[in-house]
Structures are given as structure tokens and as C-alpha cells.
N, C-alpha and C positions, 0 to 999 in steps of 0.2 A: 623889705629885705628878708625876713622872717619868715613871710609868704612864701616868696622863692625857694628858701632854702626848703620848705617844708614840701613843696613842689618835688625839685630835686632829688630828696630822701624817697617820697612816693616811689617818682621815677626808676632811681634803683631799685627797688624792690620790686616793683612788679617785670621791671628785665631780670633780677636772678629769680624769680619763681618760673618767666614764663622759660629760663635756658634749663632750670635742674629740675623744672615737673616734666621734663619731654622725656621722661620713662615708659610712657605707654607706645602702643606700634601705631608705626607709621598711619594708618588708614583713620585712627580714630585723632588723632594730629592733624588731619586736614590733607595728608599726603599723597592720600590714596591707596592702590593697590602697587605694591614694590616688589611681588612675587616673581618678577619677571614674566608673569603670562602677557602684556601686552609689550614686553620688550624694557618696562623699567624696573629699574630694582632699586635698593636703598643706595648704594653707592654710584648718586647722583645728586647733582645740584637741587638743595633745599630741602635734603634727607640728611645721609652720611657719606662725605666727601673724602674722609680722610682714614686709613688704614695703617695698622699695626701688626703686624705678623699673619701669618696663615691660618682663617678660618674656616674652615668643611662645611659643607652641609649635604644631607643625602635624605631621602623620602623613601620609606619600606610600609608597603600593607600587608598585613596577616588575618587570618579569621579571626573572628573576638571569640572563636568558641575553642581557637587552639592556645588562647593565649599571648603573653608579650613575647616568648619564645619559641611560638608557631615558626610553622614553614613561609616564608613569602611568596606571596601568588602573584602572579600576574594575569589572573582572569578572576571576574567577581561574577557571582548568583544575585538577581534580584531581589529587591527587600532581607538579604542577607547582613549583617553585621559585620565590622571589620576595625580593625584595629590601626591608625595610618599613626607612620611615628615618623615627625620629622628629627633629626638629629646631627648635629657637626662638633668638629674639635675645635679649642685654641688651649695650644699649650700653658700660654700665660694669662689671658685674662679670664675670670671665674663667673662674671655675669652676661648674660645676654639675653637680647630679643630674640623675636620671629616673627613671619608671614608665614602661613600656608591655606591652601581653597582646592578646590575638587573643579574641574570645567568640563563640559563636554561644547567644544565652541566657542561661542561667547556668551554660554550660558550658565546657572550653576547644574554641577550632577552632585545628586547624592544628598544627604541631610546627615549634617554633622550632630553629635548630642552629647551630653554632661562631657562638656570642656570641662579641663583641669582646674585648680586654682590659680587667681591671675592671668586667665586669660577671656578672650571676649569674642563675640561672629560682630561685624561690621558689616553691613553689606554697604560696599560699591560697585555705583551700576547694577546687576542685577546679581552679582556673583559675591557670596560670603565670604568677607575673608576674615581667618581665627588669629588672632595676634595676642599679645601681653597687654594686661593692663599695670604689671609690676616689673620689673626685674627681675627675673630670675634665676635660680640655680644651679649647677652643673649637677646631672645626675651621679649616685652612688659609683655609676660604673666609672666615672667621667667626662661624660658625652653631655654638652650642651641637647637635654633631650628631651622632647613634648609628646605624648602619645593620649588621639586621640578617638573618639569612637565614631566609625561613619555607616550609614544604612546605602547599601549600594541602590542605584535607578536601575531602569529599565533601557537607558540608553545603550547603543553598539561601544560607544568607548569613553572614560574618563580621564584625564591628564589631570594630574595632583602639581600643587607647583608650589615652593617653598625657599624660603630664604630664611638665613641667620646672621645675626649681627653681634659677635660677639663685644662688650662693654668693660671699661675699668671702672664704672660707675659714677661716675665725677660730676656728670650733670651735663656733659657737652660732649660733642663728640671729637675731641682732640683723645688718640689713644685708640680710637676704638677699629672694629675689625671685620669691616662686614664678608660673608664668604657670594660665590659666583652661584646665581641661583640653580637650583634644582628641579627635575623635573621627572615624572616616569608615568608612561600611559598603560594604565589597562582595559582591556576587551570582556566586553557582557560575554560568561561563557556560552549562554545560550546561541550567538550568532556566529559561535566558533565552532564548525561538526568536528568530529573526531575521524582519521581518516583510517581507513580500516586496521580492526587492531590486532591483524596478523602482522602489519607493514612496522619495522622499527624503524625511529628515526631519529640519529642523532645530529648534533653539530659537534665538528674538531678540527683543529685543537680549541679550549676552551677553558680558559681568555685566549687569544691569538694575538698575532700580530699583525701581516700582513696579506693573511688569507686564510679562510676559515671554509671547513669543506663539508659537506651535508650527505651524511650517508643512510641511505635506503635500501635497506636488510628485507627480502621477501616482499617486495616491493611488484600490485600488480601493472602488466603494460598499460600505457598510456600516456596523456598529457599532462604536465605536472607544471604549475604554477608556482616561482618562487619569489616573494616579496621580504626586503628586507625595510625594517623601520628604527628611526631613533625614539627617544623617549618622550617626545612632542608629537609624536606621530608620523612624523615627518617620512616620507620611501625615499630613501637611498640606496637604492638597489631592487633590480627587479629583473626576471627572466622567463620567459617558459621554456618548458623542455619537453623531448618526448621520449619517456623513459620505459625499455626492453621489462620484460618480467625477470625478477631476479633479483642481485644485489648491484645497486649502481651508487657511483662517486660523481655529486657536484661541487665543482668547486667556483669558488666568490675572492675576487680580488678586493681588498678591502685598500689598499696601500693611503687612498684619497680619505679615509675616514677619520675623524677623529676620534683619541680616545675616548670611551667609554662603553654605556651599555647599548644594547639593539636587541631587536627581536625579528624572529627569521618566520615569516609564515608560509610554511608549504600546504597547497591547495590540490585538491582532486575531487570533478564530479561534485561541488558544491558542499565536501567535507575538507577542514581544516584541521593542522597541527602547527602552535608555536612553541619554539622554543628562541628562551632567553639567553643571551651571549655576550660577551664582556672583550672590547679591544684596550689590549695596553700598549 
């Protein structure tokens, strides 16, 4: 009887270390990658099933030589340094996790370096993914927010992809809040030409709503290719046109889109210009 009961007592204990040591991410837990680059994320069976208020999350790169309060690029230099800061809100709960990895495909791009405190590269499959080994803090400003340092490749394009989970710390995940993953592709500037830098070119309005129009200021005659992309790369939208010498107006029905951001790249004679655009 004795036996037993000392059995028992085991028993519980090592079920509440294995519910309240599950502080670390997902990938080094056995769960894998939750980043949503293959489509899963934490808020799924045998992660985090269950939610609590509205959690954000967004992914921004800057050069590491402008700073945390650089400009955000959306085109990276080879072997350049950069700064990727994954970040989300929850109004009420004060700890959480993360996932975030660099891909070009279904490969890794790029080579992460001096991670933060608390956090760790995992790799699965062949792609690193940076997660928590502790719980963490909401930064100064407020923002559930990780920033870390990456050396860009040589590849044509990278997609960063990130998720957060924000926690009320308790050991389980009853409370807790995970947000809809994240995602934002950038272009090797090298395989992006510049299209002549007589020609201006904007997009407006910008954020839009249901149509966003592409204007071409000194613009010379010719054929001009317009591709529009979400932040996985994905083309939703695409046209060629053959455009007079002078100032001309395209316009792009967007009404079918969902919100958020996109990138518009107009082509001519094997030089390119993007610009980044935001639907609400």
C-alpha cells in the first residue's frame, strides 16, 4: 500500500513539472515549427488551443547600422546586417512567447546571431527557428517585443515568419492568447534594377481601400509590367501595360483583397521599382 501511494505521489509530480516546465517554444517541446510557414501555428491541437483576448503580432527589418529606430526596408544587401524585430500587443496579459525563422522556400535564408536573453535557434528540418527558452517580458514601450540580429544571403527573396503567444504564466495554457501569424517577404536589392531615375513613381491612395492607382510622373514610352504581391510572396495582381511617354495613371481594383500589406512591382527593360502599400 505504501508502495503505491509513493508511486502516486511520483506520478503527480512529474505531471505538474512536465504542465508548468512547458515555458520554452514550441519547437524545442517537440512541437515543431508553429511559425505558420508550413501552414501551423501555436493555436492548434497539442500547442495552444485555447484564447484570451486579442494578441498582435507584426515582423519589421531595419539595418542594424540605422538602428532600433531605423527606416524599415524592404529590400536587403548581401552579407549586410539587419535588425528583424518580431513584436505584438495583449492588453492584459504581461508574459509571452514566440516563434520566428528567415525562409527563402523551404530552406533557411540568412544566419541569425547573438540572440537575446532567453531565447534559443532550434533547427527543424533544415530551417532555424528562434524561440524562448524562458517567459518573457513586455518591452519598456509595451509591446511584447524580441529584436534580433540577421546577416542577409545571397538569395532573390526572404519571408521572415513569426508568431506570439501572449501568457498569464500559470503553467498551462488555460488564459493564454496566441496571435494570427505573421509574415513579410523581402527582395535581394541586387536582383531589383532601378527604373530610370528620371521616372517618379508613386502608389495612391496610401493605405487604400478598394483601389489603389500607380502613378508614372516622366515616364518613358513603352511596355511596363505590373505585379502586385502579399507578404508570402504570393501575386495577386498582375498586368502589363503599354505606357505613352509622359505622366500616366494605373489603376488596380483591389476590392477582392484582404487587408493588409502588399508590394507593387513595376518592371521595364529588365529594371525594377517596388513600392510597399498597406490595404485597410
Amino acid at each position: 500500500m505504501k508502495q503505491k501511494q509513493l508511486l502516486f505521489i511520483l506520478s503527480i509530480g512529474i505531471t505538474y513539472l512536465g504542465v508548468t516546465g512547458y515555458v520554452g517554444g514550441a519547437a524545442t517541446n517537440n512541437q515543431g515549427d508553429r511559425t505558420g510557414r508550413n501552414t501551423l501555428t501555436c493555436a492548434a491541437s497539442g500547442c495552444h488551443t485555447s484564447s484570451s483576448g486579442a494578441t498582435t503580432c507584426s515582423i519589421e527589418v531595419r539595418k542594424k547600422s540605422t538602428g532600433a529606430t531605423g527606416a524599415i526596408v524592404t529590400t536587403y544587401q548581401k552579407d549586410t546586417m539587419y535588425l528583424v524585430t518580431i513584436k505584438g500587443t495583449n492588453a492584459s496579459l504581461s508574459k509571452f512567447g514566440f516563434q520566428l525563422t528567415a525562409a527563402s522556400g523551404s530552406t533557411a535564408s540568412g544566419t541569425f546571431s547573438n540572440l537575446p536573453t532567453n531565447t534559443i535557434s532550434k533547427t527543424v528540418g533544415s530551417v532555424p527557428i528562434i524561440e524562448q527558452t524562458a517567459l518573457l517580458s513586455k518591452a519598456a514601450s509595451g509591446n511584447d517585443s524580441v529584436t534580433i540580429e540577421w546577416q542577409a544571403p545571397s538569395t532573390a527573396t526572404t519571408t521572415f515568419y513569426g508568431i506570439i503567444n501572449a501568457v498569464n504564466g500559470t503553467g498551462d495554457e488555460t488564459g493564454d492568447a496566441v496571435s494570427a501569424p505573421a509574415s513579410v517577404t523581402l527582395q535581394n536589392a541586387a536582383s531589383v534594377g532601378n527604373i530610370e531615375n528620371n521616372i517618379n513613381i508613386i502608389a495612391y491612395p496610401n493605405p487604400f481601400v478598394n483601389q489603389v492607382s500607380i502613378k508614372l510622373d516622366n515616364a518613358q514610352s513603352g511596355v511596363y509590367a505590373v505585379q502586385v504581391y502579399d507578404l508570402r510572396g504570393r501575386t495577386v495582381a498582375e498586368r502589363t501595360v503599354s505606357v505613352p511617354a509622359g505622366n500616366n495613371d494605373l489603376n488596380i481594383s483591389t476590392d477582392r483583397w484582404s487587408n493588409g500589406y502588399y508590394m507593387i512591382k513595376v518592371s521595364k527593360d529588365d529594371q525594377s521599382k517596388i513600392i510597399p502599400i498597406v490595404k485597410q
